[in-house]
C-alpha positions as CSV (number, residue, x, y, z in Angstrom):
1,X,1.9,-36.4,-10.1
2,X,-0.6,-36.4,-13.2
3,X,-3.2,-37.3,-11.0
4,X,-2.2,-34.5,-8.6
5,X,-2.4,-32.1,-11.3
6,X,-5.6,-33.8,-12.3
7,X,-7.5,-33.0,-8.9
8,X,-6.3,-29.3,-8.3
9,X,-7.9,-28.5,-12.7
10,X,-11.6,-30.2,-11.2
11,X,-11.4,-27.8,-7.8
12,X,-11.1,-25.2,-9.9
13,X,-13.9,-25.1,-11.5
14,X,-15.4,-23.6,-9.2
15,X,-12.6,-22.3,-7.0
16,X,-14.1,-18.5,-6.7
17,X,-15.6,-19.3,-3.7
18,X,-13.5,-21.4,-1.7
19,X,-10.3,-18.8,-2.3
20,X,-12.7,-16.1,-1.1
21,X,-13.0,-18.0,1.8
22,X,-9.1,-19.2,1.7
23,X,-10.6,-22.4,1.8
24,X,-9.0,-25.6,0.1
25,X,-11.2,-28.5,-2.0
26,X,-11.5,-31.5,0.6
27,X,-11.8,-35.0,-0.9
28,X,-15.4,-34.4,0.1
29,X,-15.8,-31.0,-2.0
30,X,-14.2,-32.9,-4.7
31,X,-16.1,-35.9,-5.0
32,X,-19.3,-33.3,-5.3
33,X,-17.5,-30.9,-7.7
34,X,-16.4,-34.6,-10.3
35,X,-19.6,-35.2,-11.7
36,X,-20.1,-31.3,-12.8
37,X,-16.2,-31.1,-14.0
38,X,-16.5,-34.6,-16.0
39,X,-19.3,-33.0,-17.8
40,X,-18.0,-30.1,-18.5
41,X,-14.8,-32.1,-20.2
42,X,-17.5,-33.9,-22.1
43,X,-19.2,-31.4,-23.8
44,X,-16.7,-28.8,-24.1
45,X,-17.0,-26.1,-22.0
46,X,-14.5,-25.1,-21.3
47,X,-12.7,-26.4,-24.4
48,X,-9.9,-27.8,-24.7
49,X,-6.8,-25.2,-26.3
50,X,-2.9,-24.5,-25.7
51,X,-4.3,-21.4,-24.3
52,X,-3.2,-21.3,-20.2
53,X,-5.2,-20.1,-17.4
54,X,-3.1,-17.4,-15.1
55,X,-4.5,-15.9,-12.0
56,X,-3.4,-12.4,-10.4
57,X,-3.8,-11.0,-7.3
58,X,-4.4,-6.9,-7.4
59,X,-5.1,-4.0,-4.9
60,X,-8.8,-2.7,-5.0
61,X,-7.3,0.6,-3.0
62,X,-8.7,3.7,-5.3
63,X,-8.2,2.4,-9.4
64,X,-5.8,-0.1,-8.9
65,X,-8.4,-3.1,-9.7
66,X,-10.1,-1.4,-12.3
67,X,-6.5,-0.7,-13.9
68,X,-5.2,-4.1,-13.0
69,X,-8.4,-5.9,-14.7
70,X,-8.1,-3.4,-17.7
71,X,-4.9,-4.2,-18.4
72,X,-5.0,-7.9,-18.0
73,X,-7.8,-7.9,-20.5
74,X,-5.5,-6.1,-23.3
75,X,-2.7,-8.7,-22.5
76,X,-5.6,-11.6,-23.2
77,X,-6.8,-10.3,-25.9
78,X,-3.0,-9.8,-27.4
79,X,-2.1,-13.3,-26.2
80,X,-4.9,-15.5,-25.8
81,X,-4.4,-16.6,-22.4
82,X,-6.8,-16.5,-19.8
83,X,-6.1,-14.6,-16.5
84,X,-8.2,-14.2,-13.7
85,X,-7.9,-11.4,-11.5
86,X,-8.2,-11.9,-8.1
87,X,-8.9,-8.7,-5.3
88,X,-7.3,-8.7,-1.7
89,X,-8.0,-7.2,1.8
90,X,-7.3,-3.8,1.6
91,X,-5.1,-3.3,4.8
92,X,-1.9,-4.5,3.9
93,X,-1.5,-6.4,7.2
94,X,-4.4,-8.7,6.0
95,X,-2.9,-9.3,2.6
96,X,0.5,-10.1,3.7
97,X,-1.2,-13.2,5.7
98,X,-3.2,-14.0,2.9
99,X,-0.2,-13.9,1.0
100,X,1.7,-16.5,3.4
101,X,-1.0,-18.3,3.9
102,X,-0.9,-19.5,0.3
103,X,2.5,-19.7,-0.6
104,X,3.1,-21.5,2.7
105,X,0.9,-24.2,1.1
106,X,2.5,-23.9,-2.1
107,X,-0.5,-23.5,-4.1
108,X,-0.8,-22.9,-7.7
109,X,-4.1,-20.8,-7.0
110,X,-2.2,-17.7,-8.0
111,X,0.3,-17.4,-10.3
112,X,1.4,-13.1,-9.6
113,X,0.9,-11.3,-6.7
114,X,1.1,-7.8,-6.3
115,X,3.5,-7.2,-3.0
116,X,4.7,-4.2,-0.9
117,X,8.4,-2.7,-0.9
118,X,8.5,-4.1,3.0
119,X,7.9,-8.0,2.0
120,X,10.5,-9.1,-0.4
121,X,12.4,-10.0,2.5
122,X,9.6,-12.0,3.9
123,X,8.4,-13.5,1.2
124,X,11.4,-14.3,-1.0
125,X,11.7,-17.8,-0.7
126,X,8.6,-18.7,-2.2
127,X,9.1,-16.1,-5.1
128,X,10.9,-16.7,-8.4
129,X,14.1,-14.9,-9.8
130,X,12.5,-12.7,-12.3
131,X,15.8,-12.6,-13.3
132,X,16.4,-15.9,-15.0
133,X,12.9,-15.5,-17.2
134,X,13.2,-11.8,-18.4
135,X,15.4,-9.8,-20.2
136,X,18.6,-8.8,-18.8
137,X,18.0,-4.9,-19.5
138,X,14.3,-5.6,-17.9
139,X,15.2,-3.2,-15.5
140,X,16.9,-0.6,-17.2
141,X,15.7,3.0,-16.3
142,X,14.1,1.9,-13.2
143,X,15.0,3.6,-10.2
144,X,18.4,2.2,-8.6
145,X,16.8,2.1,-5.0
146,X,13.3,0.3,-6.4
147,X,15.7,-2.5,-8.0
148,X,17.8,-2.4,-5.1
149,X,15.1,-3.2,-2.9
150,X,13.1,-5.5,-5.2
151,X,16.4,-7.5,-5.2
152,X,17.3,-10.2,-2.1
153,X,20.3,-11.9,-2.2
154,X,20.7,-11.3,-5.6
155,X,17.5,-12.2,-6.9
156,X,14.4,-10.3,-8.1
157,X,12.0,-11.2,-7.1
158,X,9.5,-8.5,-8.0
159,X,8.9,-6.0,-10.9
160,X,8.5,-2.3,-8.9
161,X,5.5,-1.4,-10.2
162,X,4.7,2.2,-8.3
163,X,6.0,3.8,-5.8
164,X,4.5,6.0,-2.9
165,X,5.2,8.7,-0.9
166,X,3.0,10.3,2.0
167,X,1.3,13.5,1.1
168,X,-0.6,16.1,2.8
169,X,-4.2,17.0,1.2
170,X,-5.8,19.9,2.1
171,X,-8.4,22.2,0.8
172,X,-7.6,25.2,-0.9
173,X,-10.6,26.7,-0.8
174,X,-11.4,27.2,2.6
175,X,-7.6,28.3,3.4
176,X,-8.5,31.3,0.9
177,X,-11.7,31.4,2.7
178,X,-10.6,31.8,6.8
179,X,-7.2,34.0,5.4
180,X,-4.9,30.8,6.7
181,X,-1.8,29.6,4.8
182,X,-0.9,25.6,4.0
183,X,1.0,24.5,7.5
184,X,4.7,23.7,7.5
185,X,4.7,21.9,11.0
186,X,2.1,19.7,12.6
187,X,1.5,22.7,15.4
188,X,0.5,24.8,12.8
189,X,-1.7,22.3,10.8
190,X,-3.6,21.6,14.7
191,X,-4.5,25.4,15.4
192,X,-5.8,25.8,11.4
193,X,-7.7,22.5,11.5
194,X,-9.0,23.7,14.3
195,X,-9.7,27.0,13.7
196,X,-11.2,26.1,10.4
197,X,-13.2,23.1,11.5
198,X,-15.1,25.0,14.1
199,X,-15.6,28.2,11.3
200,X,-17.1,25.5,9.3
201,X,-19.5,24.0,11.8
202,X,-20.6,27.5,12.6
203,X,-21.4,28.4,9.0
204,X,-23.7,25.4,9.0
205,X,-21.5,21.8,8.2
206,X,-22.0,19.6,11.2
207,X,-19.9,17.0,9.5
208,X,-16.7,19.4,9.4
209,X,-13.5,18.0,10.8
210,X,-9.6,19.5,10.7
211,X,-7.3,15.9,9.4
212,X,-8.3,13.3,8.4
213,X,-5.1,10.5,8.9
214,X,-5.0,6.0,9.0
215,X,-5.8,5.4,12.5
216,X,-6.5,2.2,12.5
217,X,-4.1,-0.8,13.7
218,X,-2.5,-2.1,10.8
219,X,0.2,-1.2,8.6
220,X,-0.9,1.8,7.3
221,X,-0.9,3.3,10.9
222,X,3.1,2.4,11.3
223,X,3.5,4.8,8.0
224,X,1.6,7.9,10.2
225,X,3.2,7.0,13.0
226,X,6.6,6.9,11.4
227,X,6.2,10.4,10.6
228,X,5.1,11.9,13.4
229,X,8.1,10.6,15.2
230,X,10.8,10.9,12.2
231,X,9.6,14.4,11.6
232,X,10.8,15.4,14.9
233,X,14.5,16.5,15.8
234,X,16.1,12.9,16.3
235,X,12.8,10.6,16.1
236,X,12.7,7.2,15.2
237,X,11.8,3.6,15.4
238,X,14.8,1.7,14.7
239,X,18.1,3.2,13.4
240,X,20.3,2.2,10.4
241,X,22.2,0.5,12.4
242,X,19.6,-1.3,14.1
243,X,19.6,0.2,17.5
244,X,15.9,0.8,19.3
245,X,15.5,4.6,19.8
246,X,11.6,4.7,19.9
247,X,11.6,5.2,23.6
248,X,12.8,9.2,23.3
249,X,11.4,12.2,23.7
250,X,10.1,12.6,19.8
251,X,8.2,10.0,19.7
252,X,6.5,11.4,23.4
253,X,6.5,14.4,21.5
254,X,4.6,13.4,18.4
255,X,2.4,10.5,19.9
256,X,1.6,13.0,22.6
257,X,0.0,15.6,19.9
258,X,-1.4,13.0,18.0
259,X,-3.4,12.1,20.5
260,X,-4.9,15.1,21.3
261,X,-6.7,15.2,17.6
262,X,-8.5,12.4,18.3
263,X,-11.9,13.5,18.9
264,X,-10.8,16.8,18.4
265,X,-9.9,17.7,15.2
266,X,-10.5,13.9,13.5
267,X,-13.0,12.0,14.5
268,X,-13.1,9.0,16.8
269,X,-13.9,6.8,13.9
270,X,-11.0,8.1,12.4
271,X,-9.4,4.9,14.7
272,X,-11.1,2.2,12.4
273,X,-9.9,4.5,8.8
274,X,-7.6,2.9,6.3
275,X,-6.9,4.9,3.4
276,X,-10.3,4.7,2.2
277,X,-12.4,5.7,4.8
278,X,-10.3,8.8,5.0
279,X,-10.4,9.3,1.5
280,X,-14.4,9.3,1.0
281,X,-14.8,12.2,4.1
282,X,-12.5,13.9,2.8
283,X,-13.8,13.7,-1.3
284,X,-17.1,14.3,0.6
285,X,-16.3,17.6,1.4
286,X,-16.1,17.4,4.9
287,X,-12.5,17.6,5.9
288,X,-9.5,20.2,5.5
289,X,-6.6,18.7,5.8
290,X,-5.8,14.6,4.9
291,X,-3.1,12.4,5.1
292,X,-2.8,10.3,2.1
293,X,-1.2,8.3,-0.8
294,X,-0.8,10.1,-4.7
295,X,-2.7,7.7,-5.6
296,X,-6.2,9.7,-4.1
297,X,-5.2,12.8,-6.6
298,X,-6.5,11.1,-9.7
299,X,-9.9,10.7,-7.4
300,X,-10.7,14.0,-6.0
301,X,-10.3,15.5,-8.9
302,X,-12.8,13.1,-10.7
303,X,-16.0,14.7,-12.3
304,X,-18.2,13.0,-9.4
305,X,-15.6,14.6,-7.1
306,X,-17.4,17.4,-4.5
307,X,-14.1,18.8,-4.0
308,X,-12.9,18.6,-7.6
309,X,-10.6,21.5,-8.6
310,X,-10.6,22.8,-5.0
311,X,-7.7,20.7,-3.6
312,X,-3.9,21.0,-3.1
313,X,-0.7,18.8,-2.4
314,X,2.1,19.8,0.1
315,X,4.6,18.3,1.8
316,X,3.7,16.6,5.1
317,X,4.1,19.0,7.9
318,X,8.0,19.0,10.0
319,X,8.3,18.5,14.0
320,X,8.4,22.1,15.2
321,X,11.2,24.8,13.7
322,X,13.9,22.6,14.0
323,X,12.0,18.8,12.6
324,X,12.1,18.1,8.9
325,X,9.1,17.3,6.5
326,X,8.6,13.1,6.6
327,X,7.2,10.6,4.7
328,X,7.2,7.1,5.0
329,X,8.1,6.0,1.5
330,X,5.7,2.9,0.4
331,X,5.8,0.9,-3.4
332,X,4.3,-1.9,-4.8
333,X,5.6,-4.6,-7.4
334,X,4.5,-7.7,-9.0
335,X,5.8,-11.5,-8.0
336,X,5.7,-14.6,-9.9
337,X,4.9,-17.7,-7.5
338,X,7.6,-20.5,-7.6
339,X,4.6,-22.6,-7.8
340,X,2.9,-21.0,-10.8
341,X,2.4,-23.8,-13.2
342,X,3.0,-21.0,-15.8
343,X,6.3,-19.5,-14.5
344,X,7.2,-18.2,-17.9
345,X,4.1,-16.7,-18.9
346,X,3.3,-14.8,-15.7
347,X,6.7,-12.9,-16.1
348,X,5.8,-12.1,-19.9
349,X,1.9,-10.9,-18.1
350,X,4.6,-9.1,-15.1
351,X,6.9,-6.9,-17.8
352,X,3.5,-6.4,-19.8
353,X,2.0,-4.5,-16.9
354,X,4.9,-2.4,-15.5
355,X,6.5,-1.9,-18.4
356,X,7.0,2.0,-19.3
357,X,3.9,2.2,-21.6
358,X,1.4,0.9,-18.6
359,X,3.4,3.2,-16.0
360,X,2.3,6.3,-18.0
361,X,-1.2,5.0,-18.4
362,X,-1.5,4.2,-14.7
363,X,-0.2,7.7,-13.5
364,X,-2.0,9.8,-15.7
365,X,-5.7,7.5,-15.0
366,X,-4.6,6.4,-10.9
367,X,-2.6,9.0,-10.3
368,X,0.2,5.8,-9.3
369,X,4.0,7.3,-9.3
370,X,6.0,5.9,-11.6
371,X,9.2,3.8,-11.6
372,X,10.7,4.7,-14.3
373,X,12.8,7.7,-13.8
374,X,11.9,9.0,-17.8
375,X,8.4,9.5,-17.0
376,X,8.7,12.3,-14.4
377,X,10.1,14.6,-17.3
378,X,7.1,13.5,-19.1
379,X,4.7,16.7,-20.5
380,X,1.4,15.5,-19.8
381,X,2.9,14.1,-16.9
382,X,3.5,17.0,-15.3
383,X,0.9,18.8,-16.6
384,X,-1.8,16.2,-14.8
385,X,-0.1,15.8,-11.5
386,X,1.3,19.5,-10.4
387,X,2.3,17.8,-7.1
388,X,5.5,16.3,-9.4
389,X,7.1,19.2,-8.8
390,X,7.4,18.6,-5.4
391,X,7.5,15.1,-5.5
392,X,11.4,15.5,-5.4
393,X,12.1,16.6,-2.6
394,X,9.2,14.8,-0.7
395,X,11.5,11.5,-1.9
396,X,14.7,13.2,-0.9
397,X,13.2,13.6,3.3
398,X,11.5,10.0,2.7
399,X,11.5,7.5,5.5
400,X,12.0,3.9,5.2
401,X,10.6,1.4,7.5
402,X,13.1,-0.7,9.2
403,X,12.1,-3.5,7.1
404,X,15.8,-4.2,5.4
405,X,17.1,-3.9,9.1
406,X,14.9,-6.3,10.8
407,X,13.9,-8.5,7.5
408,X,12.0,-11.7,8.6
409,X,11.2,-10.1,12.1
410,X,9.3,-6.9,10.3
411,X,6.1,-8.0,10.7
412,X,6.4,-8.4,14.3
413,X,7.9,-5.1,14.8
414,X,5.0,-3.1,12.7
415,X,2.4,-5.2,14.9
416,X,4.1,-3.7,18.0
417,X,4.3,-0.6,16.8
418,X,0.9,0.0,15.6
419,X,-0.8,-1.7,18.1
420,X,0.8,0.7,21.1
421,X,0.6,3.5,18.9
422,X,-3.4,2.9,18.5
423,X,-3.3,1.9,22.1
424,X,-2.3,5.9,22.6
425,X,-5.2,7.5,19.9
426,X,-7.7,5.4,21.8
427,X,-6.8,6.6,25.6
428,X,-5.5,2.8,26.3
429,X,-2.3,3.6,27.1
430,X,-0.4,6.7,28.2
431,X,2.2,8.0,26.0
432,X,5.0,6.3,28.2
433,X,3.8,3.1,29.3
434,X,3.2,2.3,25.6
435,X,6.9,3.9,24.7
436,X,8.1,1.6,27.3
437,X,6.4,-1.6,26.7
438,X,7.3,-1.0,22.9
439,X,11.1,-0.9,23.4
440,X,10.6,-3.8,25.5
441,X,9.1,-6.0,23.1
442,X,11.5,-4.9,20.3
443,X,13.9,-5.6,22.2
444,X,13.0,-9.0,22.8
445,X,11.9,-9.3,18.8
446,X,15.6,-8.3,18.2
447,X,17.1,-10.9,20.5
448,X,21.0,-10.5,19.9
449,X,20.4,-9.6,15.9
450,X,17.7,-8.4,13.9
């Protein structure tokens, strides 16, 4: 075992590389790394101390790297460990195999990773019970449902860290301008973008375009999709009590009208957009409405923003009179490895960095929602993110994605639903060949029980 534990401290000298490349050392690579790793023991560098080397794996969506790395670098300085922080994919589909990838191989590489409210189920096996290294109030003042789903079979096995909610962006300014009011259903946002996005290009912005949304085919297209559908009257993807009722006439509805903005009133790029992409046309100036994450607030209104000052928040529009205002409700939260050399110490580095102090500093700088239920009655909270006082009741209509329901099998139902959904944007499928073919293959995904 010591010489195990020997051979993984020499491929990390200069492991940057290979993990970019998820790569592991060979007993080639390591015989060529020795000679450079023997010398560094020799003369010192990198000295020998009781001081332990952690590594983290953050977001890089918005300010969350730029957060993650400034706080890490206060929990150093305080502690005198080393951590390096490591950045991942920023579609969520891509991290979650990264994520597998390396904890199927039980690799010490990463000691904490930073996970979504759909994988605890997923990954919990390979993730340790935060419970038996913190404190037993560690928790306290969190909200119930984050805990609850942070928690699986009695263990929790991540720290919520922030939690999401989808939001509707638009631009105040040129809603004053064309006389048009903020759109409580998604018929109403189509004939303003519209309307606007051709008054636009006529005054002179070729660029102009009506919504911006995540069209491309990964997980961030299930939570758009979601929407659509549950914002209609009975939409949805799979029940809570596990029945298959995509295949209705919401979702032919909604996939039918989200269709027709392709090209339209967002662009045909908008197929390849993760949150980014839609993020910099819109903080370019060249977009009305957007479909988005809190965390973009804190970024528009930056002092390089071109919209600064001249944007708003609202709830996502409703499906028709009679639909209600969706959003998918997202999260994130921090995991200790089973296989982190330094189980102890990552959890001290996890309750450092969601604790209530890093919340507040992390909402007011990133715009990331809090978890801590306090800290929405907080004064210069509320004074920085006006949206707050909505933020309620965009939580109270929030949807979840089946991910509870269907556990180990989620991943495979968010591939099928994204990839017939995208199939419908691009003109692949028609609305109900892909409605069909999805309940087909959920069906089969579900077997006799989720």
């Amino acid at each position: 075992m010591p010489n195990r534990n020997y051979t993984a401290t020499f491929c990390n000298v200069n492991v940057t590389f290979f993990k970019n490349k998820n790569k592991w050392c060979s007993m080639k690579q390591l015989k060529t790394l020795l000679p450079a790793a023997l010398f560094t023991l020799f003369v010192g560098l990198p000295s020998v101390s009781s001081a332990a080397d952690l590594t983290i794996s953050c977001g890089a969506v918005g300010a969350e790297l730029q957060l993650c790395k400034e706080a890490v670098d206060a929990w150093s300085k305080q502690t005198g460990n080393n951590v390096q922080v490591v950045s991942t994919p920023n579609s969520a589909t891509e991290r979650l195999s990264f994520y597998q990838q390396i904890l199927s191989a039980q690799s010490t590489d990463i000691d904490i990773i930073q996970i979504d409210m759909v994988w605890p189920g997923m990954l919990a096996k390979h993730l340790l019970d935060l419970r038996e290294v913190l404190p037993a109030d560690a928790t306290q003042g969190y909200f119930q449902a984050q805990v609850d789903n942070a928690t699986v079979n009695g263990r929790l096995v991540t720290m919520p860290w922030f939690t999401d909610s989808g939001l509707l962006y638009y631009r105040k300014d040129l809603l004053e301008k064309y006389n048009k009011q903020v759109p409580q259903t998604w018929e109403e946002m189509t004939t303003t973008a519209r309307d606007v996005q051709q008054a636009e290009r006529n005054a002179g912005n070729a660029n102009a375009w009506g919504y911006i949304f995540q069209g491309r085919a990964y997980e961030g297209l299930t939570c758009n999709a979601l929407e659509w559908i549950s914002s209609q009257p009975e939409g949805g993807l799979v029940n809570p009590r596990g029945d298959i009722v995509i295949n209705s006439q919401a979702s032919r509805t909604a996939l039918a009208l989200a269709k027709s903005w392709v090209g339209d009133i967002s662009p045909r790029g908008v197929l390849n957009y993760t949150e980014e992409e839609g993020r910099g046309v819109f903080q370019s100036g060249n977009a009305l409405f957007m479909r988005n994450w809190p965390y973009v607030w804190a970024l528009v209104q930056g002092q390089d923003s071109v919209v600064k000052d001249k944007v708003g928040v609202a709830p996502l529009p409703r499906g028709g009179m009679t639909g209600t205002h969706a959003s998918t409700l997202g999260g994130w939260g921090l995991a200790v490895s089973r296989y982190s050399a330094h189980p102890e110490l990552a959890a001290e580095l996890v309750s450092y960095l969601t604790s209530a102090q890093q919340q507040r500093h992390r909402a007011l700088i990133g715009a990331y929602n809090p978890v801590i239920e306090s800290l929405y009655q907080d004064p210069e909270l509320l004074a920085a993110m006006p949206y707050y006082s909505q933020l309620h009741s965009i939580l109270n209509d929030g949807v979840m994605r089946p991910a509870s329901i269907t556990a180990e099998r989620y991943p495979r139902v968010s591939n099928a639903f994204f990839d017939r959904v995208h199939g419908v944007l691009s003109g692949e499928l028609p609305v109900d060949q892909a409605l069909a073919e999805l309940e087909s293959e959920l069906t089969r995904i579900k077997r006799k029980n989720w």
